[in-house]
N, C-alpha and C positions, 0 to 999 in steps of 0.2 A: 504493500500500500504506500510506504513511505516512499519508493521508489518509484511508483507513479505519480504522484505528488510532484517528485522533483523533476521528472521529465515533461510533467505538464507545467511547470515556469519554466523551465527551459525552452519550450514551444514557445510558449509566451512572449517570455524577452526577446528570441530569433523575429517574433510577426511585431513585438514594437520597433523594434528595429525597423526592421526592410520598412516601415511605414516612415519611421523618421526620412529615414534616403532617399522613400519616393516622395516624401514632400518638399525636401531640399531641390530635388530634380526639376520639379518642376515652378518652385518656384524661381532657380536660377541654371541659365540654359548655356550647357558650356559649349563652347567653338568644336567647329571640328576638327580631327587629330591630324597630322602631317601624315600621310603627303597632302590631304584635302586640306581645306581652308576657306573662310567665310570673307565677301568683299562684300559692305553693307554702306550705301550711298545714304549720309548722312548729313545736319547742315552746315552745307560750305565745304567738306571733305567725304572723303570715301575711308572708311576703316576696315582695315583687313584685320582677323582675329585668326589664332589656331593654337592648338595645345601640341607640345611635341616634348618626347620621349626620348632623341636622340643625346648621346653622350659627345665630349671630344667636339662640338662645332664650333669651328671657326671663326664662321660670319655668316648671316641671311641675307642674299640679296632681295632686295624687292623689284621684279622687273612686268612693266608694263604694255600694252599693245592696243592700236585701234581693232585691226583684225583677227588677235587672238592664232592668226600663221604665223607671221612673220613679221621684223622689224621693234622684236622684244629689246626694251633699253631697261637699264638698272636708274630706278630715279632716288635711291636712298637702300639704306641695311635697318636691319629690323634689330630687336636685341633678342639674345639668346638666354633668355627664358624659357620655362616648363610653360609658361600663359605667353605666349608671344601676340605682339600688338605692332599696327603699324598705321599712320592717319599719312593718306595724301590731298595734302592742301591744296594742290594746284591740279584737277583733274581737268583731262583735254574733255574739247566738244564732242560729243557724239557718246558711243558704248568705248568701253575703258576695261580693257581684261586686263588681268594678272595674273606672275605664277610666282614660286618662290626659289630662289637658287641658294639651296644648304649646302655649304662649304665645309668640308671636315679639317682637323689636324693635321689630316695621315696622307690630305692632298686630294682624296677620292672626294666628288660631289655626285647630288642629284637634284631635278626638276620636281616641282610640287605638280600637279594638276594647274591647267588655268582655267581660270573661274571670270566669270562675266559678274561685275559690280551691280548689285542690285537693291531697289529702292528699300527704306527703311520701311519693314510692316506696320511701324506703330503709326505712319501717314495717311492721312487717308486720301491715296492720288486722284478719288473721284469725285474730290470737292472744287470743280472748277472755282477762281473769283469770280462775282460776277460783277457790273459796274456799282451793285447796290456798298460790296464789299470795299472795292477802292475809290470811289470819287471823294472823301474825305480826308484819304490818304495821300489822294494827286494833288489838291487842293493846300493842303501842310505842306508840301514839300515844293511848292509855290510862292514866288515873294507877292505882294501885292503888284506890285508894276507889271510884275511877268505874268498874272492871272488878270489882268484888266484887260493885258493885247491879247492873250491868245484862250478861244473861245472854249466854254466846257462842253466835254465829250457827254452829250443828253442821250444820244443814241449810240451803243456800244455794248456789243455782247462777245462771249470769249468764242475762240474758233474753234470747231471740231477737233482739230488735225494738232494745231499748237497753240497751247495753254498754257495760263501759270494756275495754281492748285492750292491747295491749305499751307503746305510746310513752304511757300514761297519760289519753289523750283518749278523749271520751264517742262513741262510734260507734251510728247511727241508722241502720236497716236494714229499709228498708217497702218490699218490689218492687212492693205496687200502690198506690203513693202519686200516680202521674199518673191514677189510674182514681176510688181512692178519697179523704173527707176526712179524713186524721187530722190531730188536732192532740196537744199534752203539757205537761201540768204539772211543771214540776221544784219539788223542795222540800228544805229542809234534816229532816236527820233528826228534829227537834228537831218537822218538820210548819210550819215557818214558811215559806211561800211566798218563791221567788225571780222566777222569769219564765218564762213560758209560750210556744210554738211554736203559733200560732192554727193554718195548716196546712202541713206538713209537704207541699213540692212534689217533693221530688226521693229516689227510690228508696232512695237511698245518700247521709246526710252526715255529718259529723264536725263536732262542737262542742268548741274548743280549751277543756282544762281549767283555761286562766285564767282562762275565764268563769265559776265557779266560787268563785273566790278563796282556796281554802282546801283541802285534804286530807281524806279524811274521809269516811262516806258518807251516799247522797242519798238520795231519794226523790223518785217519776214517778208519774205516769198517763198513761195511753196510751189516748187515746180514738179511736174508729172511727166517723163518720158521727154524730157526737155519743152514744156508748153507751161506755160503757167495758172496755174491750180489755185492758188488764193495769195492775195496781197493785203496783210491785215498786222494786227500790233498785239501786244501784251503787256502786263504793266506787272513789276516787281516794286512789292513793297517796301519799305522800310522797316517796319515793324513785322516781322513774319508769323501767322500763325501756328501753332505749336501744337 
């Protein structure tokens, strides 16, 4: 009897356990382990997380790509940590892959998987602005003299195609972008060219609004198969919602 007794708290404390672990679990969500690796487009950077196991490393290259084949550059080293972190401040226009180059001691490297930079889930990218959200915004960031000459936008809604959204970032939205070519010109309001998107590969991407440099709003073109598809603006706020 005595002897079942102790094997029944022994079950016990085994099921309080595993319950402690799985609530720890899921209350916090660890990266994934090297060679994979998480790229999470966040505001104003992109941060790369991964947990690794490896002994004896070197250094971590962090190397980058528009097209994920070719033309990988190293734009920074990560630290060699068991939680390894790495934030890129300055990410290019368009999709932004990475992969990770682990450097050992003994001279021997390898390649992590490349991973395609992806919007932070806690955003919600379906919240377009709409004018009701920013003419307050455009209006503050206005001096008087500069808002007496030039007229308020009364009629203005966001575009299909290219948008700005809750977390303040530029959302690009082409479901037949693997069929068709589009490409885009971005421009200051002012009509002074910034940088252009030759083709737009992928359905769905988000351009972090540091690319930008400033608040304010823009101006696009949005061409199809080389014909022009829409000529229209979007506005970055100042204050971004969160």
């Amino acid at each position: 009897m005595k002897q079942i007794v102790q094997f029944s708290i022994a079950i016990g404390i085994v099921l309080l356990t595993t319950i402690r672990v799985s609530a720890q679990s899921q209350e916090e969500i660890m990266p994934p382990v090297l060679p994979e690796f998480s790229a999470i487009i966040k505001t104003g950077k992109i941060s790369l997380d991964w947990i690794s196991g490896f002994r004896d490393v070197k250094e971590i290259g962090v190397q980058r790509s528009l097209d994920s084949v070719i033309n990988f550059s190293t734009i920074g080293y990560a630290n060699k940590d068991t939680r390894g972190t790495f934030q890129d401040s300055k990410p290019l226009p368009g999709t932004n892959y990475y992969r990770l180059l682990v450097v050992f001691n003994n001279g021997r490297f390898f390649y992590s998987k490349t991973i395609l930079a992806q919007t932070d889930s806690s955003f919600r990218a379906d919240m377009k602005l709409q004018y009701a959200d920013i003419k307050d915004a455009a209006k503050g960031m206005r001096g008087k003299e500069q808002e007496n000459k030039e007229p308020e936008r009364v009629v203005w809604h966001p575009s299909n195609y290219i948008y700005t959204t809750a977390d303040g970032n530029v959302n690009i939205r082409l479901p037949e972008a693997p069929k068709k070519h589009y490409s885009i010109k971005f421009y200051e309001s002012n009509g002074a060219f910034i940088f252009d998107i030759e083709k737009v590969k992928a359905p769905f991407l988000v351009l972090e609004k540091a690319i930008f440099l400033h608040a304010g709003w823009f101006n696009f073109e949005l061409f199809e198969d080389g014909k022009l598809k829409e000529k229209w603006n979007f506005f970055i706020p100042l204050n971004y919602k969160m």
